[in-house]
Steps between C-alpha positions, in 0.01 A plus 500: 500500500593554139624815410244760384559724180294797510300670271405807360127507571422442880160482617380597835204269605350321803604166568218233468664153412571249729852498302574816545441529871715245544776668273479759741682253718777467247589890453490562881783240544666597157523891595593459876595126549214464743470167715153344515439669846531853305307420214138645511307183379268553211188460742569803656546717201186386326311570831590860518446588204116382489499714831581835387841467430759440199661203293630676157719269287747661252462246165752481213254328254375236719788465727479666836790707590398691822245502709371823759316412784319658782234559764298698682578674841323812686681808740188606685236571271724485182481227278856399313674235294824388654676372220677195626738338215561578157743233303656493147715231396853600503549470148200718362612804818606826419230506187240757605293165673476619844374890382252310315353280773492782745323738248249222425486471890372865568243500179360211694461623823397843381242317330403372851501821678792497655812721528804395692726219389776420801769230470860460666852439325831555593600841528902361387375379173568762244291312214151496739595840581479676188208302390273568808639881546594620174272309245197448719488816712482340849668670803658337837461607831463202741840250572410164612758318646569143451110484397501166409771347726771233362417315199693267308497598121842570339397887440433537891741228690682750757382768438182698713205498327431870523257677300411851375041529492454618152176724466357505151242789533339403132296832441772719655661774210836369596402124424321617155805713359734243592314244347425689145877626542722406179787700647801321556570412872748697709864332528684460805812660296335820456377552843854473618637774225187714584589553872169633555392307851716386725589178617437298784769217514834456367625222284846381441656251286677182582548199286270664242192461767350790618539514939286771712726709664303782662134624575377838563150456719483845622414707141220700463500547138177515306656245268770245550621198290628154631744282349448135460660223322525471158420094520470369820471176395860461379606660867296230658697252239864643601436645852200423728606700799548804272155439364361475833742835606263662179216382670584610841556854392209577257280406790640738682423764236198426359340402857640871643396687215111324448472607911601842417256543210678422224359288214687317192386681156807441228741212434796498249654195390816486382636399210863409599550192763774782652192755514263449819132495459301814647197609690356838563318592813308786542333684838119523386197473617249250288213389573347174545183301630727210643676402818795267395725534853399133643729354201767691630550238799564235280534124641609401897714206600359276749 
């Protein structure tokens, strides 16, 4: 694939060309290196979305860039969109394009009545993170584990697949401040000078990689913060067992806390590849109209 210089007028759309769809194809493997078996084919996409669901491109002129794409699913009674992939090509990322296919996302199903957006991302990704938590207003408090089981995609190769549930409440106050918010996000660097919560792991430096050392899973504080990596990809690059120690102890953490009524509200990235990202948890009540625990169990081995 050639390589894509972006814009400075992207339009959010639905995709409706037989080109396009198959483009689709094309960013998936450009942004995660898919294999044919991972690929969603353009069938499938076009399908959903003349069933109630979502296929927004992201166009620079007439060249599409990203693509958001999603479908129905139903807790009980309540009617939802689970928001399955949403790809920009590596070269047009870190441009506002994702923010803009997610808004364009919830003015459509708003449109259609409904509410809740859910999706799933990695919880050690600091990028996703501030994104879903910071930009969009969504909150965390279901840990899958190894939801999708082992897949073969550079980004993934041996590592667990697991997951944080993402719920996007889109009429919620929290979700409309965030979302009209010009105020600049929090930094990792000032949470750590501020020494207003208290942490619940330890990090040490070795090698200039960042290695868990310790976890606290018996605090009761009504907020806490979590330290993760500032790029895991590079760990997975230099050291995959210490990338899979990251992963083995954030579980631990997150899958404690979430039992203990704790739910994700803040992230901080940092700005400094010696500075670890951050997440805030906080010990509230909110409510909701869905029952997301079965994704919890993830995938078996025969």
């Amino acid at each position: 694939m050639k390589q894509q210089k972006i814009g400075m007028d992207i339009k959010i759309r639905p995709i409706n060309t037989l080109t396009d769809l198959r483009r689709c194809h094309e960013i998936q493997r450009a942004t995660w290196g898919f294999t044919d078996l991972m690929v969603f084919p353009y069938t499938q996409l076009i399908s959903a979305a003349h069933n109630g669901g979502t296929l927004l491109g992201a166009y620079d002129g007439p060249n599409l860039v990203g693509f958001v794409y999603g479908y129905l699913g139903m807790s009980g009674a309540k009617l939802y969109l689970f928001s399955q992939r949403m790809g920009v090509l590596p070269s047009c990322q870190s441009k506002g394009i994702g923010m803009k296919l997610k808004l364009a996302q919830r003015d459509m199903m708003l449109r259609q009545g409904i509410d809740l957006i859910v999706w799933t991302y990695d919880p050690l990704l600091g990028k996703n993170a501030s994104l879903n938590i910071e930009k969009l207003g969504g909150i965390v408090r279901h840990y899958a584990r190894d939801i999708y089981g082992a897949v073969s995609n550079p980004l993934q190769v041996g590592l667990s697949t697991d997951r944080f549930l993402l719920e996007w409440e889109l009429m919620s106050d929290r979700v409309r401040q965030r979302i009209r918010s010009r105020e600049p996000r929090p930094l990792a660097e000032d949470w750590l000078r501020e020494e207003a919560l208290n942490f619940v792991n330890y990090v040490t430096w070795e090698s200039n990689l960042p290695r868990p050392i310790a976890s606290d899973l018996e605090m009761d504080d009504r907020g806490l913060l979590v330290q993760i990596p500032h790029d895991l990809n590079l760990i997975k690059k230099m050291d995959l067992g210490l990338a899979r120690g990251w992963r083995e102890s954030t579980r631990d953490i997150f899958e404690t806390y979430f039992r203990r009524g704790y739910v994700v509200t803040g992230f901080a990235r940092s700005t400094q590849p010696t500075v670890p990202n951050i997440y805030k948890m906080e010990r509230i009540e909110l409510p909701t109209t869905s029952d997301f625990s079965s994704w919890v169990g993830g995938v078996r081995e025969e």
